[in-house]
C-alpha positions in Angstrom: -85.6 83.2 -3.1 -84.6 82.8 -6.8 -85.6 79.1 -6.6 -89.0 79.8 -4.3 -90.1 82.5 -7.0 -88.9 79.9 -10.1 -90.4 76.7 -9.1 -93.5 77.4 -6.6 -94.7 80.9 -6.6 -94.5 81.4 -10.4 -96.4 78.0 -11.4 -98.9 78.3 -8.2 -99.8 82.0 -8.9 -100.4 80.5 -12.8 -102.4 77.8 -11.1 -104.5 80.4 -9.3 -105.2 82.8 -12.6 -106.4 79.2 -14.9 -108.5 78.3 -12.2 -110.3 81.9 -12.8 -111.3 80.7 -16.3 -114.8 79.2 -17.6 -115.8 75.9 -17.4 -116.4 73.3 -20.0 -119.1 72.3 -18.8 -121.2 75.1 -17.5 -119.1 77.9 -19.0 -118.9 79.4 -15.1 -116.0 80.4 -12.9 -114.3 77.3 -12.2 -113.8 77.9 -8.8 -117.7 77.9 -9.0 -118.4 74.8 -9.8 -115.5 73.2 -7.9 -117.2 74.4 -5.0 -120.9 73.8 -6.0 -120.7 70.3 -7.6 -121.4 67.7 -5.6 -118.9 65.2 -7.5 -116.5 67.4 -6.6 -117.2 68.0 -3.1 -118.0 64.4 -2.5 -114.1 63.9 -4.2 -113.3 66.7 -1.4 -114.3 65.2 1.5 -113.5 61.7 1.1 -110.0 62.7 0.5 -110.0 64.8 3.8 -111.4 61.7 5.6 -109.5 59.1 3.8 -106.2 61.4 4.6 -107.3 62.4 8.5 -107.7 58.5 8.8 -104.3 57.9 7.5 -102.9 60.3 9.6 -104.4 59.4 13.2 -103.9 55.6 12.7 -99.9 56.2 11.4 -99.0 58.4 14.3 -100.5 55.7 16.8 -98.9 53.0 15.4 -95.4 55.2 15.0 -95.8 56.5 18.5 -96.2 53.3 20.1 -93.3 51.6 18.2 -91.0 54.9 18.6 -91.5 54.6 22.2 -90.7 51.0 22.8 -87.6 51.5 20.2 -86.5 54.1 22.8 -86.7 52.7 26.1 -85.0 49.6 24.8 -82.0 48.1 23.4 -82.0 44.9 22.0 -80.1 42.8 19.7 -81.2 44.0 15.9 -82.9 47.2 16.8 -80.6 49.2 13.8 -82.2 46.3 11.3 -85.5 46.6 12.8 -85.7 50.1 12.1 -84.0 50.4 8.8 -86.7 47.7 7.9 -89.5 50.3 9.2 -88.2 52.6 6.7 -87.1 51.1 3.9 -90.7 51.5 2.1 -89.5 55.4 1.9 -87.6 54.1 -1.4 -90.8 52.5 -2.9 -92.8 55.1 -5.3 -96.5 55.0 -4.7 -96.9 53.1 -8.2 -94.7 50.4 -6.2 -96.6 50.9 -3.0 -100.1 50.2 -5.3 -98.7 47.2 -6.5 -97.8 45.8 -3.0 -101.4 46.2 -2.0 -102.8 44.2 -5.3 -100.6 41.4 -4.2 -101.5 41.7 -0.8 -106.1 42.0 -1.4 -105.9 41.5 -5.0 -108.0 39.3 -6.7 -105.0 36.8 -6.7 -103.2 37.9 -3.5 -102.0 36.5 -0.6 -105.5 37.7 1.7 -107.6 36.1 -1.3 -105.6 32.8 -1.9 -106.2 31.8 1.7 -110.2 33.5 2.1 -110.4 31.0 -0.7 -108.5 28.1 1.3 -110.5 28.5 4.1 -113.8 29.7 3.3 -114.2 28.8 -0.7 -114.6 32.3 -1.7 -111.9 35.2 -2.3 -111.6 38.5 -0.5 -110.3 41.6 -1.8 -110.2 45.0 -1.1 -107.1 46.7 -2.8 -109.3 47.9 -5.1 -111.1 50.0 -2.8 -111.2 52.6 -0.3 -109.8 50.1 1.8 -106.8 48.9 0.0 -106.1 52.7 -0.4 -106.0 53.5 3.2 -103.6 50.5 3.8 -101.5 51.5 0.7 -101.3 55.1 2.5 -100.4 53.5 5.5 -97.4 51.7 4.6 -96.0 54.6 2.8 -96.9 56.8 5.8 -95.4 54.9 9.0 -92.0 55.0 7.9 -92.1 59.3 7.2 -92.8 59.6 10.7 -91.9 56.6 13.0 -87.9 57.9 13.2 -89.0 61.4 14.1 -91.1 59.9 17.3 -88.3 57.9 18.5 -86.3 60.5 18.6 -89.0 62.7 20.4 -89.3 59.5 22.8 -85.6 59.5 23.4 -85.5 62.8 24.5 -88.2 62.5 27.3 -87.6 62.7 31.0 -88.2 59.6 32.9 -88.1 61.1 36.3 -91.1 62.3 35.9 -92.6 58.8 34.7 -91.1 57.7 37.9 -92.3 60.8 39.7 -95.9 59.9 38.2 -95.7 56.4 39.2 -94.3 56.5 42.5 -97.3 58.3 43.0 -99.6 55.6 42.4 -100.5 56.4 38.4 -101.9 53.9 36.6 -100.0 53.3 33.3 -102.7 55.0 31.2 -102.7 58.1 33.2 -98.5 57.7 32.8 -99.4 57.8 29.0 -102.0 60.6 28.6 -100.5 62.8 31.5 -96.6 62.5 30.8 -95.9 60.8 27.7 -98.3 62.1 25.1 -98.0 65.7 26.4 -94.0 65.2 26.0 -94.7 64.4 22.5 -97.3 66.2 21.3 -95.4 68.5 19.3 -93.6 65.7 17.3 -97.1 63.7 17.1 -99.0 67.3 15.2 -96.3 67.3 13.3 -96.2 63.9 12.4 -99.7 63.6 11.4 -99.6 66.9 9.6 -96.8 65.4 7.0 -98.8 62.5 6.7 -102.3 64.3 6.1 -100.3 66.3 3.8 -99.0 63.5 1.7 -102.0 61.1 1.8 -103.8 64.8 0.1 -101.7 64.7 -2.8 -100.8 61.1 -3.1 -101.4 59.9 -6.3 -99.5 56.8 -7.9 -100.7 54.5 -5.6 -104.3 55.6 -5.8 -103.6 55.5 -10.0 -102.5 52.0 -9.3 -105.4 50.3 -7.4 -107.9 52.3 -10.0 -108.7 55.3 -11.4 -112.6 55.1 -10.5 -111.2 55.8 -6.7 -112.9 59.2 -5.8 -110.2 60.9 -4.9 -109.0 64.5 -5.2 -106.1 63.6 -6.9 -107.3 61.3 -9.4 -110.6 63.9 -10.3 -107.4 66.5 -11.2 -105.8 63.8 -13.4 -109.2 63.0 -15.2 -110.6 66.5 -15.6 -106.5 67.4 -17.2 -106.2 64.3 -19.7 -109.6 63.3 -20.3 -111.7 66.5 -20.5 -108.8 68.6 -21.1 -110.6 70.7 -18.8 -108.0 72.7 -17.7 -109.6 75.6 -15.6 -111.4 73.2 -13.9 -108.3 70.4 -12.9 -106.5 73.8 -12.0 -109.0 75.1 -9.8 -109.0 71.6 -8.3 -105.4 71.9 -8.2 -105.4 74.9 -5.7 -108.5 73.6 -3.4 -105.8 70.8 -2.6 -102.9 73.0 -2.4 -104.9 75.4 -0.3 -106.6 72.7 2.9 -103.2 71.3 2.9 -101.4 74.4 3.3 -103.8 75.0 6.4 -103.8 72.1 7.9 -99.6 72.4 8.1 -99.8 75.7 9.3 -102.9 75.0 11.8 -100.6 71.8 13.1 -97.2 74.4 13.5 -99.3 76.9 15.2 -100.4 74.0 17.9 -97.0 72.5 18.2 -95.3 75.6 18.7 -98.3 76.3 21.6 -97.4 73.2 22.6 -94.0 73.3 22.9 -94.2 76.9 24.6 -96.7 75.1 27.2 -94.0 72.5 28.2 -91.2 74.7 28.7 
């Protein structure tokens, strides 16, 4: 309690009473003009789209792997998935510099654009190279919980299901993703929670991204605008905090529904 009070409640509470304070710029609450200015808004939602995108894509592409991981056993599965998450000891400054050497102006996707079509393609810089630098650093957070939520599925009733003539889609949506649906909302809450905050790798790949986190970072050292990067600060804190709690309220429904 000591340590909840010390390091989270104490700062966060501080958070909430700067964030009270004028503006700079228009000398109004800054919660105000968080919530009135377009740049910020705009910042806002594509950082909830950019994260919600991150999120879906990761869990399907965990899912899928953690359920083929489970049902089989092969020579150098242990390697295979200590390889899948081994990118959980890269920072995201690491992560950013990955993607430049992937869709850089001199990475590996521009080197052979310009090999085979004379020109050279690039998108770490982007939106693009964002969502793939969230990606990698998002798969491996997730993909050993959803084997282990594979593992633990009864195949009887796949059997059951297919003995009575279901096709292997209906297995999927009617046995296997209800099994899991607990692990997969909370799974893609982690990762909408840490695509919202991420910042080194979107500090890597540019600082013109318009992102929430990199609008706090400019409006703290550039503007020293600190009401305003506060207020910022807790509008992050605050739809990530929801989105957990709305995605434990749905898996606990959802585990109470299976049982």
């Amino acid at each position: 309690m000591i340590f909840f009070c010390t390091f989270w409640l104490l700062p966060f509470s501080y958070l909430i009473v700067l964030g009270m304070m004028p503006d700079q710029g228009t000398g109004v609450n800054a919660y105000w003009t968080v919530l009135t200015h377009p740049q910020y808004l705009n910042s806002l939602g594509v950082t909830l789209i950019l994260s919600l995108a991150v999120s879906l894509v990761a869990v399907a592409i965990a899912a899928i792997s953690g359920c083929f991981l489970a049902r089989n056993r092969f020579v150098g599965r242990s390697f295979l998935l200590a390889v899948l998450t081994f990118p959980l000891a890269f920072p995201g400054v690491v992560v950013g510099f990955l993607v430049v050497m992937l869709a850089g102006r001199q990475g590996l996707f521009a080197q052979v654009s310009l090999w085979l079509f004379g020109e050279r393609w690039m998108f770490a810089y982007s939106l693009g190279g964002l969502f793939v630098g969230y990606l990698y650093f998002s798969i491996p957070r997730v993909i050993m919980t959803l084997v282990a939520a594979c593992e633990k599925l009864d195949v009887s009733l796949e059997e059951a299901a297919r003995s009575l003539g279901a096709s292997t889609w209906r297995i999927v949506w009617d046995v296997i993703v209800p099994g899991i649906r607990p692990a997969l909302l909370s799974c893609a809450a982690i990762c909408f929670a840490t695509s919202m905050g991420a910042f080194g790798t979107a500090f890597t790949l540019g600082t013109r991204l318009n992102v929430l986190p990199l609008s706090i970072y400019g409006e703290f050292t550039n503007y020293a605008n600190f009401a305003t990067a506060a207020a910022l600060s807790v509008l992050l804190g605050a739809v990530t905090w929801l989105a957990l709690a709305l995605a434990r309220r749905f898996s606990a429904n959802s585990l109470g529904a299976s049982v």
